[in-house]
N, C-alpha and C positions, 0 to 999 in steps of 0.2 A: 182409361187411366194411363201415364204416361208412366214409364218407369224411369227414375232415376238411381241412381249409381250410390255406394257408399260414401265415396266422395264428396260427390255433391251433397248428398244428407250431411255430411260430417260439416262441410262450409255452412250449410243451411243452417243448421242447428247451435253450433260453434265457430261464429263468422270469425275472419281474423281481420284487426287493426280495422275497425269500427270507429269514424268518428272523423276529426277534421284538424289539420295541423295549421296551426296559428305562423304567419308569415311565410306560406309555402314558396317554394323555386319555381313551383305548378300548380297551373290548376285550372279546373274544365269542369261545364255542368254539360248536360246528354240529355236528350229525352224531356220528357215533359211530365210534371204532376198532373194536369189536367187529362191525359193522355193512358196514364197509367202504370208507364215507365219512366225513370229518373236517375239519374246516376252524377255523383259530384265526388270527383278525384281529384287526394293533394299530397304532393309528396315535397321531400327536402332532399338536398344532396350534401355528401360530407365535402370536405377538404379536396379530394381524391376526383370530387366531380361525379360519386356514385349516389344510386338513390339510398339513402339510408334508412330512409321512413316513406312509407307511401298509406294512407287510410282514405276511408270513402263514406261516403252515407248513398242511401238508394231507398226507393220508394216502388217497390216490386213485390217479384213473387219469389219462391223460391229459388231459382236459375237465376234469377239476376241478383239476388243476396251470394251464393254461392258463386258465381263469378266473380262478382267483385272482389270480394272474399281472395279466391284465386289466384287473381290478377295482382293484386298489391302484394302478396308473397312472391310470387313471380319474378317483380321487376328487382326486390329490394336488391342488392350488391351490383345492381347494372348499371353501367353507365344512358346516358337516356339514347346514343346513339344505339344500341347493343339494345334498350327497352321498345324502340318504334319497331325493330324487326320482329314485334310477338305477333301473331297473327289473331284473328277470333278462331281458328281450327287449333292454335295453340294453348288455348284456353279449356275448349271443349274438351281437349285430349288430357291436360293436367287434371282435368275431372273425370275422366274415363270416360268421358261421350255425356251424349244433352242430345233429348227427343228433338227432331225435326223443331218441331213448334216452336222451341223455346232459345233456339240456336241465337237467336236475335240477341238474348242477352250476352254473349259473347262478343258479338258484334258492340253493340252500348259499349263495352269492356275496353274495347278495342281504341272504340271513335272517340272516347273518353282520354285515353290514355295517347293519343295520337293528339288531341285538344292540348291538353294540358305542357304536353314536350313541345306544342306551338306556342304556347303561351311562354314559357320558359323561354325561348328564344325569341318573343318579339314576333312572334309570325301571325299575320292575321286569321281571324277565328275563324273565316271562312275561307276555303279552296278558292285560288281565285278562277273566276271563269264559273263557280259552281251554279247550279241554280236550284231553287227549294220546288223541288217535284210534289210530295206529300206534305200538305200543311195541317194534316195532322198530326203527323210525328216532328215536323221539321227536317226531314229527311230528302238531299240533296241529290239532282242526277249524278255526282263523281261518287257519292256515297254507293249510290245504288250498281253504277258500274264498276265500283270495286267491288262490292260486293258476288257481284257474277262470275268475276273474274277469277275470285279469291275460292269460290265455293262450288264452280260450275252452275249455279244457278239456272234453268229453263227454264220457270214458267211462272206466273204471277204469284203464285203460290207459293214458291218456294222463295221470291223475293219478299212476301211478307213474314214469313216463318224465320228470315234470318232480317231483315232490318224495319221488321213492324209497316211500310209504307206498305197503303193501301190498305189496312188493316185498320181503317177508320170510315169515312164515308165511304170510299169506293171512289171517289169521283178522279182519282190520278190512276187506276186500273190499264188505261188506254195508252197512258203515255209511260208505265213501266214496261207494257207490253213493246212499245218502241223502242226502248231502248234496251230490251233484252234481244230485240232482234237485230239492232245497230251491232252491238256488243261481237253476237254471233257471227255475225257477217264478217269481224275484221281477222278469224281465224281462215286462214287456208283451210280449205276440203280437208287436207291430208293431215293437219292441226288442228283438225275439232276430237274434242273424246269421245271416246265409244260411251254411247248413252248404254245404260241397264235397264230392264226390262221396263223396271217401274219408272224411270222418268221417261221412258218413250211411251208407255200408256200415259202418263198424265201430261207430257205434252201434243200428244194424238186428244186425249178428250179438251185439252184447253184450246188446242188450235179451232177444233169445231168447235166449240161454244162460242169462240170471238171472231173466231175470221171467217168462220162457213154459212154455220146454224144460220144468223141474222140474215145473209144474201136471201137463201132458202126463204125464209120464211115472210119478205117482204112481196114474196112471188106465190105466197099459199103453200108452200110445200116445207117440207123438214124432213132430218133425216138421225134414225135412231142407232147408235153404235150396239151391235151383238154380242162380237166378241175382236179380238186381238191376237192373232198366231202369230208371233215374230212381224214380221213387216208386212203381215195380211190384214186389214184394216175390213173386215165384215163390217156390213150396214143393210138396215132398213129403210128403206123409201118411206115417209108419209104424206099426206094431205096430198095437194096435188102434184107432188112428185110422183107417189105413187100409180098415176094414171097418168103421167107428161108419157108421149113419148117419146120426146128428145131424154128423158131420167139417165140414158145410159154415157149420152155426152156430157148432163150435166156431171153425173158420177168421177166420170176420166179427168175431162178437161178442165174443170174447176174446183171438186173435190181433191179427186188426186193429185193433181199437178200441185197443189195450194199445202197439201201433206209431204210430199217431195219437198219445198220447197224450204217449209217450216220445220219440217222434223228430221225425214230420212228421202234420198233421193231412191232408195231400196221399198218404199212405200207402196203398197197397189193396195187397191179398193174396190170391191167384189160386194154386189148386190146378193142378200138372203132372204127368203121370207120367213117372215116372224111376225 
């Protein structure tokens, strides 16, 4: 079960400015009914050029009622220059935090309110250059590399947990994995963050699932993680790895090197039986 925050219960329960302003200055749909998630943000601006009203309707779950919720307290007295600088970390924080999982609706929050300040200015609905990675959610590659960018994001997983892609058939999986590795790449060595422990075990088990396991396994062989000591990567040989006995080169040369390369250059990987 996921715990949420008083906050968030309080938005959930007691959403605020519920509903749709007739002739808005803005205004943005998000997401999809068929999908799951839905978010339609409209706000007015006074005299002053500030938001004065902003309401929303949304088709969710609890996180995305209580963001919205959020978000449209948020912007009111802002000018929409002053409202594009909110972030989805900005959201989640005025609620006192949102389970991994459900971070996405922050995000909706976000791309919602980022929509609607386009529309308000005439600006076309989509990024130009963009292109729709996930045609289940709708969810675009600049989408997704902000999203990384914004969040640290590693591994597929954590890109569906905050913008839902890939979080339908599966079938755009490959091509977020590209582009969280484009993403990565454009930091200097001395400019990537110190991973913690748990996004370096889950991007150590995501790298073998996608980029190792399969080599392995079109050769009869696989190979089973034990355990994880800091940048000590234990494994078990199977099938015919287990009896190659090149196993030790494939271990170095194409495990490890492939772990070096993806996760930590501080990586090694050390054969156990088990």
């Amino acid at each position: 079960m996921w715990e949420y925050t008083d906050k968030v219960k309080e938005h959930f329960l007691n959403p605020q400015n519920v509903g749709e302003i007739e002739n808005p200055d803005g205004e943005a749909q998000v997401g999809s009914l068929a999908c799951g998630d839905a978010l339609k943000l409209t706000f007015k601006l006074d005299e002053n050029k500030r938001i004065k009203d902003a309401k929303f309707k949304t088709f969710g779950c609890a996180s995305a009622i209580a963001s919205s919720s959020a978000l449209t307290e948020m912007i009111k007295g802002m000018t929409v220059d002053e409202a594009i600088k909110i972030t989805n970390q900005d959201i989640a924080q005025y609620l006192g935090g949102l389970p991994d999982e459900k971070m996405h609706c922050s995000v909706m929050g976000k791309q919602a309110l980022e929509k609607a300040i386009e529309n308000y200015k005439g600006a076309p609905a989509m990024e130009a250059g963009a292109k729709i990675i996930c045609e289940c959610f709708g969810v675009t590659d600049k989408e997704i590399q902000r999203a990384i960018r914004e969040n640290n994001l590693l591994t597929v997983e954590d890109v569906t947990n905050y913008t839902k892609a890939g979080g339908g058939c599966g079938a755009c999986q490959d091509a977020i994995a590209q582009i969280i590795e484009s993403v990565r790449a454009e930091a200097k060595p001395d400019e990537k963050p110190k991973l913690t422990n748990l996004q370096k075990i889950k991007l150590i088990e995501e790298t073998i699932d996608r980029e190792i396991r399969p080599s392995l396994r079109q050769d009869g062989g696989d190979i089973d993680i034990i355990d994880i000591i800091g940048d000590r990567v234990l494994v078990a040989t199977r099938g015919a790895c287990a009896t190659c006995k090149a196993a030790d080169i494939t271990l170095k040369h194409f495990v490890e090197h492939r772990l070096k390369e993806m996760v930590s250059p501080d990586i090694t990987v050390e054969e156990v039986s088990k």
